[in-house]
C-alpha positions in Angstrom: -31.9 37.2 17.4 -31.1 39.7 20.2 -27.9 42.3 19.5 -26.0 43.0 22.7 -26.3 46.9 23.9 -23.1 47.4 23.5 -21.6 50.2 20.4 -22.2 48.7 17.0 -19.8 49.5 14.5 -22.3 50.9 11.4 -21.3 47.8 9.0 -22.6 45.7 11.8 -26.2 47.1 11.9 -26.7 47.4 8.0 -25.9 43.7 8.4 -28.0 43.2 11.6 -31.0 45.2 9.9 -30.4 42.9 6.1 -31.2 39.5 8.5 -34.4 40.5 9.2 -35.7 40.0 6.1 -35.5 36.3 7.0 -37.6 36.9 10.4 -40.1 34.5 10.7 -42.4 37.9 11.8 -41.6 39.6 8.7 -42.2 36.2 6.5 -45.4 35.7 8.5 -46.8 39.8 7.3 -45.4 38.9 4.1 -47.3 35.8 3.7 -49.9 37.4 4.4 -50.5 40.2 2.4 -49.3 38.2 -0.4 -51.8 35.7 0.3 -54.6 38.5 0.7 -54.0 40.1 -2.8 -53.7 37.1 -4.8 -57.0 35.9 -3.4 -58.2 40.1 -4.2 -56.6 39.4 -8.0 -58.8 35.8 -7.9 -55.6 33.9 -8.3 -56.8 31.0 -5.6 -53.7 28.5 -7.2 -51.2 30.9 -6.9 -52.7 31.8 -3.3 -53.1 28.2 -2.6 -49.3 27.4 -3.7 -48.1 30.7 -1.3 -49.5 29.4 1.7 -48.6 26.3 1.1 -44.9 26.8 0.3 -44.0 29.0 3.6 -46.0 26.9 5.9 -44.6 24.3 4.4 -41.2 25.5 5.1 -42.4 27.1 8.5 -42.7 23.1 9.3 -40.0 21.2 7.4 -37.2 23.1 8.6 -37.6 23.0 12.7 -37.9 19.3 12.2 -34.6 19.7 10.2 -32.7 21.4 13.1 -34.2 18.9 15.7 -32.9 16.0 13.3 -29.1 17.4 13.6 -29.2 19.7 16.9 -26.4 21.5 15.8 -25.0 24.2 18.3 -24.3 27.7 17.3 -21.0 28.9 16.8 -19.5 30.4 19.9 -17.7 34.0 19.5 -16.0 36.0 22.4 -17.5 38.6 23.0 -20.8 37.8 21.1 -22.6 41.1 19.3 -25.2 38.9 18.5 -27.4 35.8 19.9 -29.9 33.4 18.3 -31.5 30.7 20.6 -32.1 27.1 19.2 -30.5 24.9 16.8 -28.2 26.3 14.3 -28.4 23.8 11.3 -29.9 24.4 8.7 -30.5 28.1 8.8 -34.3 29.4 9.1 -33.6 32.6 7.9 -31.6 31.2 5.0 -34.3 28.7 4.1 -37.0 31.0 5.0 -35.7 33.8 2.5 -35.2 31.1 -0.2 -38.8 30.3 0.0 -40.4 33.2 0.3 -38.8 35.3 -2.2 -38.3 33.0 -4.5 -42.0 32.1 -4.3 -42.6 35.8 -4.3 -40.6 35.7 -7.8 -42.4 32.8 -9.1 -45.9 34.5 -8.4 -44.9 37.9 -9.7 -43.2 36.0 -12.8 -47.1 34.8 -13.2 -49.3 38.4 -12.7 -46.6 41.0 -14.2 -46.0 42.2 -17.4 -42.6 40.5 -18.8 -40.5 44.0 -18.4 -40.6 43.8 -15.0 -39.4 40.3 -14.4 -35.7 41.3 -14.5 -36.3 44.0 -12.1 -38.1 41.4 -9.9 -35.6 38.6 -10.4 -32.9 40.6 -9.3 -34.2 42.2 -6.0 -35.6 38.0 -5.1 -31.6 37.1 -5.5 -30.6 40.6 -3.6 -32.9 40.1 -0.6 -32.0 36.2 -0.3 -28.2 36.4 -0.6 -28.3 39.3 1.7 -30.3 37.6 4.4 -28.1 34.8 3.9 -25.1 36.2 4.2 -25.6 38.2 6.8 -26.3 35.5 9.1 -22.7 34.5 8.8 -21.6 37.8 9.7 -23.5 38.5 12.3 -21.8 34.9 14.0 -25.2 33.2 14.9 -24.7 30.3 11.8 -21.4 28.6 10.5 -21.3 28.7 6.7 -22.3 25.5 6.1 -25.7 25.9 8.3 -26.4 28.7 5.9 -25.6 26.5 2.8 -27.6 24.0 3.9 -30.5 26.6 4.5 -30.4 27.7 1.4 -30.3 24.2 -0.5 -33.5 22.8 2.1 -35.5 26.4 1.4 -34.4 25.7 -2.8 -35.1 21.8 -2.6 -39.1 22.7 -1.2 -39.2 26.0 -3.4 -38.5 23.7 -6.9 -41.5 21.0 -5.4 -43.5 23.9 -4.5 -43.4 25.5 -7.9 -43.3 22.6 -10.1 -46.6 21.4 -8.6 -48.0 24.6 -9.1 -47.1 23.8 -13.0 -48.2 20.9 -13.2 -51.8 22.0 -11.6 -51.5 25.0 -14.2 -50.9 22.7 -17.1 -53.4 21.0 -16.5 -56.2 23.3 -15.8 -54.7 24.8 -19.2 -54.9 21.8 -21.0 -59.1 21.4 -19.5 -61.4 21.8 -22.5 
């Protein structure tokens, strides 16, 4: 996404700078130094599951915008541009994934006082990102809807094979 060099009103960048969360840069560093500490901490599954879950979504959701190749809304005059396919939303889905991820491997390694704290900034940084992507005019509603339900729908397989694979290395004598 490029913002035009024209003035910004200041509600416009706080909402320009919240969508970066969903970057696919950002997700990328995040990834990775989330990926690097689990496999410090010696938690290979949870690493395993991490890498798995964003790549996975770094994959599934282009093909989903080159199954629907739906444009991008149009505004007059633009403050903001995003090239490609607008449906479903990356940064949407992207977010979903990796900070819900993020909450489900925290939700494993921290103590249990911290897991409202980290529940509630996972929710914060997704429905911002989210959200902002409306406002900043490069998605519809519904592409950011649908985001969010393609990013959840890989983020429930992703964790509940990781449960499964926990069970049962619980349940090994």
């Amino acid at each position: 996404m490029r913002l035009r060099s024209t003035r910004l009103p200041p509600h416009f960048v706080r909402s320009a700078s919240l969508t970066h969360f969903g970057d696919p840069l950002v997700l990328f560093l995040l990834g990775a130094l989330v990926a690097s500490w689990l496999l410090h901490k010696r938690e290979r599954l949870l690493a395993l599951g991490w890498v798995v879950a964003l790549s996975g979504n770094a994959v599934l959701n282009p093909l989903l915008k080159l199954v629907f190749e739906r444009a991008r809304p149009l505004h007059d005059p633009a403050l903001a541009q995003a090239t490609g396919f607008s449906f479903p939303s990356g940064h949407s889905s992207g977010a979903m994934v990796a900070y819900g991820m993020l909450l489900y491997v925290l939700l494993r390694v921290l103590p249990a006082r911290w897991h409202p704290a980290a529940a509630m900034l996972a929710v914060a940084l997704v429905v911002t990102t989210a959200c902002s992507r409306v406002f900043l005019g490069v998605h519809f509603a519904s592409d950011v809807a649908a985001g969010l339900l393609s990013g959840l729908s890989w983020l429930c397989v992703c964790v509940a094979s990781l449960e499964v694979a926990r069970q049962r290395r619980l349940a090994k004598p």
